[in-house]
KENUTI-578983 format. One record per residue (C-alpha): residue number from 1; x, y, z. Coordinates in Angstrom, 2 decimals. Layout:
N
SITE  seq     east    north       up
SITE  NUM        X        Y        Z
...
//
This chain:
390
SITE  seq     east    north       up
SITE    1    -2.34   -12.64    28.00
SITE    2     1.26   -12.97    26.27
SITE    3     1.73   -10.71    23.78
SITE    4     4.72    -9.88    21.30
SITE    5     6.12    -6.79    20.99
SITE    6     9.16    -4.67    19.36
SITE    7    11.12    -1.77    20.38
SITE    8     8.43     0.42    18.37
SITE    9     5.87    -0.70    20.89
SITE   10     8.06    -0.02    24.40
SITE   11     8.42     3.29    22.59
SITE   12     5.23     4.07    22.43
SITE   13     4.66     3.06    26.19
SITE   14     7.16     5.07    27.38
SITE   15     8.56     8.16    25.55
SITE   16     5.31     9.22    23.09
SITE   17     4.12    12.74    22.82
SITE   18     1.05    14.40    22.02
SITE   19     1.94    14.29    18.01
SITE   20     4.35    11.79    17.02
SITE   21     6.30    10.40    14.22
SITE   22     6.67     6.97    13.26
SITE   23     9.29     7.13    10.99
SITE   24    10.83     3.49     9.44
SITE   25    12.22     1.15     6.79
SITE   26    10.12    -1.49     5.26
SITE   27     9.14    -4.24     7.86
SITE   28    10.04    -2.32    11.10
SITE   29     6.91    -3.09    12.78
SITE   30     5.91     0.30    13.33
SITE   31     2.20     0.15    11.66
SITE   32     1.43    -3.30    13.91
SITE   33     3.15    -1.92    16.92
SITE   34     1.01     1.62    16.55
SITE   35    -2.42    -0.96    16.33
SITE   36    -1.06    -2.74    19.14
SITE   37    -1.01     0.50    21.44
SITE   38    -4.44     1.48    20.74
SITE   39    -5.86    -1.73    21.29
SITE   40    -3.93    -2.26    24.78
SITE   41    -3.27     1.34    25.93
SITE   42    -6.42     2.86    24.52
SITE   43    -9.28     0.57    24.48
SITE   44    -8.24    -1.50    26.73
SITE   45    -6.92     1.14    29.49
SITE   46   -10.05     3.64    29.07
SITE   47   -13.27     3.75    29.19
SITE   48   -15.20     6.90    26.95
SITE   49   -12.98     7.48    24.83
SITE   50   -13.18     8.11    20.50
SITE   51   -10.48     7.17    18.03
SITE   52    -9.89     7.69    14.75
SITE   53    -7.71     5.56    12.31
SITE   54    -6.92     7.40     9.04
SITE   55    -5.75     7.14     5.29
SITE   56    -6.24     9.08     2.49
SITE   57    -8.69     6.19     0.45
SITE   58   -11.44     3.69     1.72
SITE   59   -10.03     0.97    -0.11
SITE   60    -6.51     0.98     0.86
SITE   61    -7.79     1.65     4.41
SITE   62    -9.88    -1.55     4.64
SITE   63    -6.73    -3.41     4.13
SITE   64    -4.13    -2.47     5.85
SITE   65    -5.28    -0.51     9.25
SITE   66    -8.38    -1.73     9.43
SITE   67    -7.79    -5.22     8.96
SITE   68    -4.67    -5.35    10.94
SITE   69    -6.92    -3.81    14.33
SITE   70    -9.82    -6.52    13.49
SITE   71    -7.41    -9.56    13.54
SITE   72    -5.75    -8.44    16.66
SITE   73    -8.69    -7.57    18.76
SITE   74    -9.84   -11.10    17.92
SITE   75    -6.54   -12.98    18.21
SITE   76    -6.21   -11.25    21.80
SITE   77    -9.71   -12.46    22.58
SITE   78   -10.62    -8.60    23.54
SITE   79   -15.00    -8.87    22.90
SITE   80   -16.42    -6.04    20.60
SITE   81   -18.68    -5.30    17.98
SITE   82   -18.14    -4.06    14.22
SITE   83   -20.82    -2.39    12.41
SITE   84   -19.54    -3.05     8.31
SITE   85   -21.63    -0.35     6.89
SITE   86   -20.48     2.39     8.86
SITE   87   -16.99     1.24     9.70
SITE   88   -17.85     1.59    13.48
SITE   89   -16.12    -0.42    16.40
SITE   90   -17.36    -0.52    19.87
SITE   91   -14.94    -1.88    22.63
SITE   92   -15.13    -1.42    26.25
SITE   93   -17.21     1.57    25.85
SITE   94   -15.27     3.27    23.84
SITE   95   -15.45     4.02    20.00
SITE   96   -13.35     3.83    16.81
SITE   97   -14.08     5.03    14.02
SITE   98   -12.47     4.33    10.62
SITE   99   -11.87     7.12     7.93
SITE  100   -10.56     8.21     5.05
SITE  101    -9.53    11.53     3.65
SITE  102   -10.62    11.15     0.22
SITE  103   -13.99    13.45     0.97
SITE  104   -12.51    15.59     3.76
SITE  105   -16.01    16.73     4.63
SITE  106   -16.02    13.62     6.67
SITE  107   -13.79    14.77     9.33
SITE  108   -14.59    18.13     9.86
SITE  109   -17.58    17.34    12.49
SITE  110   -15.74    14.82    14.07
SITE  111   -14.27    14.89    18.26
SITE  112   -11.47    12.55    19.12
SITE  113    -9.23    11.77    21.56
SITE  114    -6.35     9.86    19.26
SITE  115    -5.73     9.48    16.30
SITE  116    -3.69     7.37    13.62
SITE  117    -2.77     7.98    10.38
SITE  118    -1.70     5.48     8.49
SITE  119     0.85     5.99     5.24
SITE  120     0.50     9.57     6.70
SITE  121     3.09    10.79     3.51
SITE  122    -0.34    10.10     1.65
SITE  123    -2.26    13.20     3.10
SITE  124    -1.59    16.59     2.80
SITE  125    -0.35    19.28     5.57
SITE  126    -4.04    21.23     5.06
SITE  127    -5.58    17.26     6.27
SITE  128    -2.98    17.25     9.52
SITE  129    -4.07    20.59    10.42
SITE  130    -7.35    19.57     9.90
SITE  131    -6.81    16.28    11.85
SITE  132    -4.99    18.24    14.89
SITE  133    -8.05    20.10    15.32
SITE  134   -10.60    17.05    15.74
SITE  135    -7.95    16.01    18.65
SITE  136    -9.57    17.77    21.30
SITE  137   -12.47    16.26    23.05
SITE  138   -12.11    16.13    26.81
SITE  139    -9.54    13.03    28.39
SITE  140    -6.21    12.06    29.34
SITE  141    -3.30    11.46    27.32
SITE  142    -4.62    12.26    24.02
SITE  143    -2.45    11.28    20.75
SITE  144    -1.55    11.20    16.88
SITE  145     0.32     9.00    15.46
SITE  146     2.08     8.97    12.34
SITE  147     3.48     6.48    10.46
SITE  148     4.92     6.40     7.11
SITE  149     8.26     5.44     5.13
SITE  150    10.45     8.67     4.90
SITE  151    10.45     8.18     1.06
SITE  152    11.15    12.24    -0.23
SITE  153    13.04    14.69     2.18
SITE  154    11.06    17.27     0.78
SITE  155     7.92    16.33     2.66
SITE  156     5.93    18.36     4.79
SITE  157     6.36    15.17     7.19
SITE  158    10.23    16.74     7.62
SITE  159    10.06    20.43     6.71
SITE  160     6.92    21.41     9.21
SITE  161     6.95    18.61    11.33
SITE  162    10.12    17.02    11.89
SITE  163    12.29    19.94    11.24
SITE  164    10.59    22.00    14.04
SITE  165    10.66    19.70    16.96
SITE  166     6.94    19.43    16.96
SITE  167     6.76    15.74    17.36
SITE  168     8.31    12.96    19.48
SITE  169     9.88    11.02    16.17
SITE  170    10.68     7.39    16.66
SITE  171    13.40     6.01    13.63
SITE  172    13.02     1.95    13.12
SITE  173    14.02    -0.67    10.84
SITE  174    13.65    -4.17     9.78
SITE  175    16.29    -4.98    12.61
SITE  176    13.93    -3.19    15.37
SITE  177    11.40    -6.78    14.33
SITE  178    12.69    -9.81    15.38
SITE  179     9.50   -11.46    14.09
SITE  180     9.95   -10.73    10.34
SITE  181    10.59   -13.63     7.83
SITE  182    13.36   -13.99     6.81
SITE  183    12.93   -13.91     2.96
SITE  184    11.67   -10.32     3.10
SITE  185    14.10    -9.40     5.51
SITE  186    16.74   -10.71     3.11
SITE  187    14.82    -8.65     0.35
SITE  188    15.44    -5.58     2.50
SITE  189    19.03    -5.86     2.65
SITE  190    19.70    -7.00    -1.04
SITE  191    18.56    -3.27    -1.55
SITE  192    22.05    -2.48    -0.80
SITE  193    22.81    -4.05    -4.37
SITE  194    19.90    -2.33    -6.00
SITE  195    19.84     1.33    -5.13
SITE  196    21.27     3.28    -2.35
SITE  197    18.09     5.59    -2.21
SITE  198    16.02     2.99    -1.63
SITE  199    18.43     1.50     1.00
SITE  200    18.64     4.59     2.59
SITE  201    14.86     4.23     3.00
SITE  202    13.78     1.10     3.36
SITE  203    16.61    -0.69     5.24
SITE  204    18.07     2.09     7.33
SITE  205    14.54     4.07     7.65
SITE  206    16.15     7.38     6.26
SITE  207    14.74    10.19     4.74
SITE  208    15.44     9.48     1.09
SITE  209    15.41    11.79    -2.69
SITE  210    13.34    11.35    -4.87
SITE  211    14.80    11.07    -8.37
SITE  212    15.09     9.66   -12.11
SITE  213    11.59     9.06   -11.36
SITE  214     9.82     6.47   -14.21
SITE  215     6.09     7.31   -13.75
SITE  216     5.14    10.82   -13.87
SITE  217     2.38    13.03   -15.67
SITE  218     0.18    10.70   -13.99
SITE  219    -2.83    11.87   -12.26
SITE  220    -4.29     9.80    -8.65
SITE  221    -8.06     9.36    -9.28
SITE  222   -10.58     7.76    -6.97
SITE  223   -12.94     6.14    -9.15
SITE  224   -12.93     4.61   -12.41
SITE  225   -13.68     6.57   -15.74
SITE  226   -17.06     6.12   -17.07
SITE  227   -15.92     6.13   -20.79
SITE  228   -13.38     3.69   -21.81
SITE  229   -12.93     1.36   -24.64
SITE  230   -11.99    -1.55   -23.04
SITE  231   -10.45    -3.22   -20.12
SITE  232    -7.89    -5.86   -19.41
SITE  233    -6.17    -7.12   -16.53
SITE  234    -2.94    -8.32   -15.61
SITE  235    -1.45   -10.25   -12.55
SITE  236     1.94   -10.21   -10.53
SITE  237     2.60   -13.41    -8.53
SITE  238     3.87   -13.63    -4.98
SITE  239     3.46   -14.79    -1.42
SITE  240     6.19   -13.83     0.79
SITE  241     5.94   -10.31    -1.54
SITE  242     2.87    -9.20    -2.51
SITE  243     0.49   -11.11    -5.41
SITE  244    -0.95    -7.88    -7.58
SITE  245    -4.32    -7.89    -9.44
SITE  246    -4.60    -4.44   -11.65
SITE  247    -7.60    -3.68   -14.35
SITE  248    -6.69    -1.73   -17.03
SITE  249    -8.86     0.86   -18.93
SITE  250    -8.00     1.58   -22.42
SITE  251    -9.30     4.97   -23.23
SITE  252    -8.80     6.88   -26.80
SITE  253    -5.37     7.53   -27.85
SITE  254    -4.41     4.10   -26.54
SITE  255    -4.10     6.11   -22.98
SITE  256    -4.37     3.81   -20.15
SITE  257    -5.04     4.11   -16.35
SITE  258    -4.72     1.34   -13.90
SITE  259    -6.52     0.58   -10.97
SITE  260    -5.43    -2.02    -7.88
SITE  261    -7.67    -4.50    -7.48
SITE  262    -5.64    -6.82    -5.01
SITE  263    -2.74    -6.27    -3.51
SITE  264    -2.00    -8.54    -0.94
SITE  265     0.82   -10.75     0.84
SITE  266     0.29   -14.64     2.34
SITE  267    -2.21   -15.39    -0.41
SITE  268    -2.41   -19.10    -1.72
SITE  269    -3.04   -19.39    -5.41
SITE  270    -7.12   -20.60    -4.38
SITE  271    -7.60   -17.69    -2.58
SITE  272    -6.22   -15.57    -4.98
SITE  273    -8.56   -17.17    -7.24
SITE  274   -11.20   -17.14    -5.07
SITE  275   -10.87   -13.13    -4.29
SITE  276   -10.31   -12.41    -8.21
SITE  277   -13.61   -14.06    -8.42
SITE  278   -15.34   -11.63    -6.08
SITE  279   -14.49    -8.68    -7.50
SITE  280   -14.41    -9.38   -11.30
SITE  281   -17.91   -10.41   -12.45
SITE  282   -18.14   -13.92   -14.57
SITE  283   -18.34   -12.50   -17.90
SITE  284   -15.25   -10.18   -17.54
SITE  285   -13.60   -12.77   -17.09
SITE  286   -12.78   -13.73   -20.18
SITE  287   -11.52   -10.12   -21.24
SITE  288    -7.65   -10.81   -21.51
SITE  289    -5.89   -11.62   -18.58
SITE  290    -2.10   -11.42   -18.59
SITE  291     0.22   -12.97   -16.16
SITE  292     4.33   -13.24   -15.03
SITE  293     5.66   -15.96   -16.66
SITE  294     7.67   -17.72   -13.67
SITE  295     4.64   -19.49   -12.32
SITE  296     3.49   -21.39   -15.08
SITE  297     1.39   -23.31   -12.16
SITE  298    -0.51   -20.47   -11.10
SITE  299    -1.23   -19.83   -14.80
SITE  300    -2.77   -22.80   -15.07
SITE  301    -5.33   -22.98   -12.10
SITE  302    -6.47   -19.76   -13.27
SITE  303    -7.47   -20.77   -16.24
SITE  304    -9.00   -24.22   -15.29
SITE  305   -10.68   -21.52   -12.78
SITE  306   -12.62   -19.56   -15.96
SITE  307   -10.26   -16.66   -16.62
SITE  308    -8.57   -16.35   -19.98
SITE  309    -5.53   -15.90   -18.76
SITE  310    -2.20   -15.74   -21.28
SITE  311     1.05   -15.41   -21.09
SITE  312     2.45   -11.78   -20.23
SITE  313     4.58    -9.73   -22.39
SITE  314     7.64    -9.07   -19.75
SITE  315    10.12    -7.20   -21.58
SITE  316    10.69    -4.89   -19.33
SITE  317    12.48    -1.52   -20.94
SITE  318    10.33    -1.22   -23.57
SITE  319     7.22    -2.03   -21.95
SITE  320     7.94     0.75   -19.36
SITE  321     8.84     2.74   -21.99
SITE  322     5.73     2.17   -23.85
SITE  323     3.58     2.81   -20.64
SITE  324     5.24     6.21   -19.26
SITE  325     4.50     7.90   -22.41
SITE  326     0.27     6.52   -22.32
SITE  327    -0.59     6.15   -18.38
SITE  328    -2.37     8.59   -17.73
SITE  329    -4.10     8.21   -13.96
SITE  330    -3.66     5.14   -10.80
SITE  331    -6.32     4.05    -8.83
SITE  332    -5.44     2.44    -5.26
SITE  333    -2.99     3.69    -2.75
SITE  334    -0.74     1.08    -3.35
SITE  335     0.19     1.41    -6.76
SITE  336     0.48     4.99    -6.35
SITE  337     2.69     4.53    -3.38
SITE  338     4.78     1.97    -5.87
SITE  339     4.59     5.06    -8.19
SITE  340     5.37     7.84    -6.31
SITE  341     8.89     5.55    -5.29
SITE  342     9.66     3.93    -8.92
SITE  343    12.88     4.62   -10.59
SITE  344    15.81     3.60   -12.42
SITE  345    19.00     2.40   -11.11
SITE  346    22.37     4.15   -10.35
SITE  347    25.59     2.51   -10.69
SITE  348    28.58     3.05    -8.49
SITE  349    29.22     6.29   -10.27
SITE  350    25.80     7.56   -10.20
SITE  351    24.81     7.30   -13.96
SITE  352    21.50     6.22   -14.30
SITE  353    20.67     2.93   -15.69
SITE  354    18.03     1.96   -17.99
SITE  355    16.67    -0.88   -15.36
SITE  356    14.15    -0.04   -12.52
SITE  357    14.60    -1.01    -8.94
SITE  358    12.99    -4.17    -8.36
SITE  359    11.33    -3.73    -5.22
SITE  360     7.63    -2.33    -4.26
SITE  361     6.96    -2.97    -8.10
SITE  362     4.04    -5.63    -8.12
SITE  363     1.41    -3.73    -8.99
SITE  364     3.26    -1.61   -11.80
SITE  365     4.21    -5.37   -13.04
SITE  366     0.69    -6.48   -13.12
SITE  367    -0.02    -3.37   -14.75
SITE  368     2.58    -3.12   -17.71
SITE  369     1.72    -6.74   -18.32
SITE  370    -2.05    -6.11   -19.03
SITE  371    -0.82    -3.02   -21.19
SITE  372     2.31    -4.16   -23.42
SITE  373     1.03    -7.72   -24.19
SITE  374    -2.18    -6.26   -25.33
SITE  375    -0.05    -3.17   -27.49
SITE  376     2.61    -6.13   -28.54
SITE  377    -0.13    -8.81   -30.09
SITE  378    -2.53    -5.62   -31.52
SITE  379     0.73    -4.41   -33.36
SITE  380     1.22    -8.24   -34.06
SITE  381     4.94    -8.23   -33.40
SITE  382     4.59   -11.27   -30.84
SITE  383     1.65   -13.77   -30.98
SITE  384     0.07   -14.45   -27.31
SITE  385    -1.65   -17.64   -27.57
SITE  386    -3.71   -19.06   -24.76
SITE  387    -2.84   -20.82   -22.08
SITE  388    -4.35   -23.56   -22.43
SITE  389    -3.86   -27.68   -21.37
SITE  390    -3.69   -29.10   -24.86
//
């Protein structure tokens, strides 16, 4: 069996530790290259041996760790079984189980011999300590990996881990993967023109500061609230980026909170469609829908598709304006990870701009969409009509 690899992945064969630090930029393989390892140095290398893969919510970790270790094992052919309820793989006789952190309770009776944490700036130092102790049932060469984008010098990540030489630490970027396309790559480096934070980060794989924040006061929830007066939703476009489907719940005091529904790259407008359809029951539906203008297209397939889908308000100052002072709470690690990173530009002289960065943004998008083209036509300063095919 052929299979390609990075400089993240040789790593890995050859100078990982016991604890170790997968430290990058946006694109730099190190997530694929860490599910690569376990697949062909743990599972298929052992025999006996228990593995956990980690982040801090279910959802998030369905899609991104989860998913990536599925489609590998089966492009490489390797045999196993999957049991859905439980989150349980069996390969080769040995076991892998898939976690998150968001009731802790869950790891606490738990043995392993590796373990991988994915988005590990999600979690808190109290979950690594509590992590490092589950590493300890009996075998050779046994491992944590974490991986994360070094977005806030301030982290524990740095100050207790890095800091104190407790980790091997591997530093890659977009130019450690060869097999990146090119429009994101080219994405990646235009962030040299947008902010040099966010350069620092996700191009050169630095540890970065966090500042002029736009979203804060917020609080990360887990579940939706049970008393809210209604919903909408709103949708961000992409495919070489990521397409973004985000409900809205309008609670009292026109406060909002948003929750990530889909948040995914590669999708075609059908099976965007066709996952929308999945989640969102037939007669939500036609609650409001509000989408980016610049696919006029995509608008329209929804809407032949049953949704009653408009036009989005995209004004962007005040409708991030409008929204800092009223969000109240995010649901799904992605838009809080967009969140936790979203700020306004500097300019050469480092006065701060009124525009955000644009990039890692499409779930906020979808969000302020379903929010300020609902607050614009209920304050009737803009009239949203349907789209329709008249």
């Amino acid at each position: 069996m052929i299979v390609n690899v990075t400089p993240v992945y040789k790593w890995l064969e050859e100078e990982s530790g016991r604890i170790n630090l997968l430290k990058g930029g946006a694109g730099s393989s190190k997530s694929y290259s860490v599910a690569q390892y376990i697949i062909l140095n743990k599972l298929c290398k052992y025999t006996n041996r228990v593995i956990l893969i980690v982040r801090k919510t279910l959802p998030a970790l369905r899609r991104t760790a989860m998913k990536l270790v599925l489609d590998l094992i089966n492009e490489y052919g390797i045999p196993y079984s999957f049991n859905k309820t439980d989150l349980i793989l069996n390969c080769r006789g040995n076991i892998v189980y898939f976690l998150s952190l968001d009731d802790p309770e869950k790891i606490k009776s738990m043995e392993a011999n590796d373990i991988w944490v994915e988005e590990a700036t999600e979690i808190t130092l109290k979950d690594y300590r509590q992590l490092k102790l589950r590493m300890r049932r009996k075998g050779v060469n046994n491992q944590m990996f974490l991986s994360f984008n070094p977005v806030n010098s301030g982290h524990w990540l740095k100050t207790e881990i890095a800091d104190k030489g407790i980790a091997k630490i591997n530093n890659s970027t977009h130019l450690d993967n060869v097999f990146l396309d090119e429009v994101y790559r080219n994405e990646i480096k235009n962030l040299i023109n947008e902010d040099e934070n966010y350069y620092r980060i996700y191009a050169l794989g630095e540890w970065g500061i966090l500042e002029n924040l736009i979203y804060t006061g917020w609080q990360a929830m887990t579940e939706p609230p049970v008393n809210y007066k209604d919903i909408s939703y709103g949708i961000d476009w992409g495919f070489e980026s990521h397409c973004a489907l985000v409900r809205v719940y309008w609670l009292d005091g026109d406060k909002v909170i948003w929750e990530e529904l889909i948040y995914e790259r590669k999708l075609t407008i059908p099976e965007f469609i066709e996952k929308a359809k999945s989640i969102i029951p037939e007669a939500e539906r036609q609650k409001e829908f509000y989408a980016g203008t610049d696919e006029p297209g995509s608008i329209e397939e929804f809407y032949k598709a049953g949704f009653n889908i408009h036009k989005a308000v995209t004004d962007v100052r005040d409708g991030i304006n409008w929204c800092k002072s009223h969000l109240v709470g995010l649901i799904g690690a992605n838009l809080i990870k967009e969140a936790q990173g979203y700020k306004r530009k500097e300019d050469k002289n480092g006065n701060v701009l009124e525009e955000p960065v644009k990039f890692m943004d499409h779930a906020l998008d979808a969000g302020r969409y379903a929010t300020y083209s609902i607050v614009k036509g209920n304050l009737g300063e803009l009239i949203i009509e349907d789209f329709t095919l008249r």
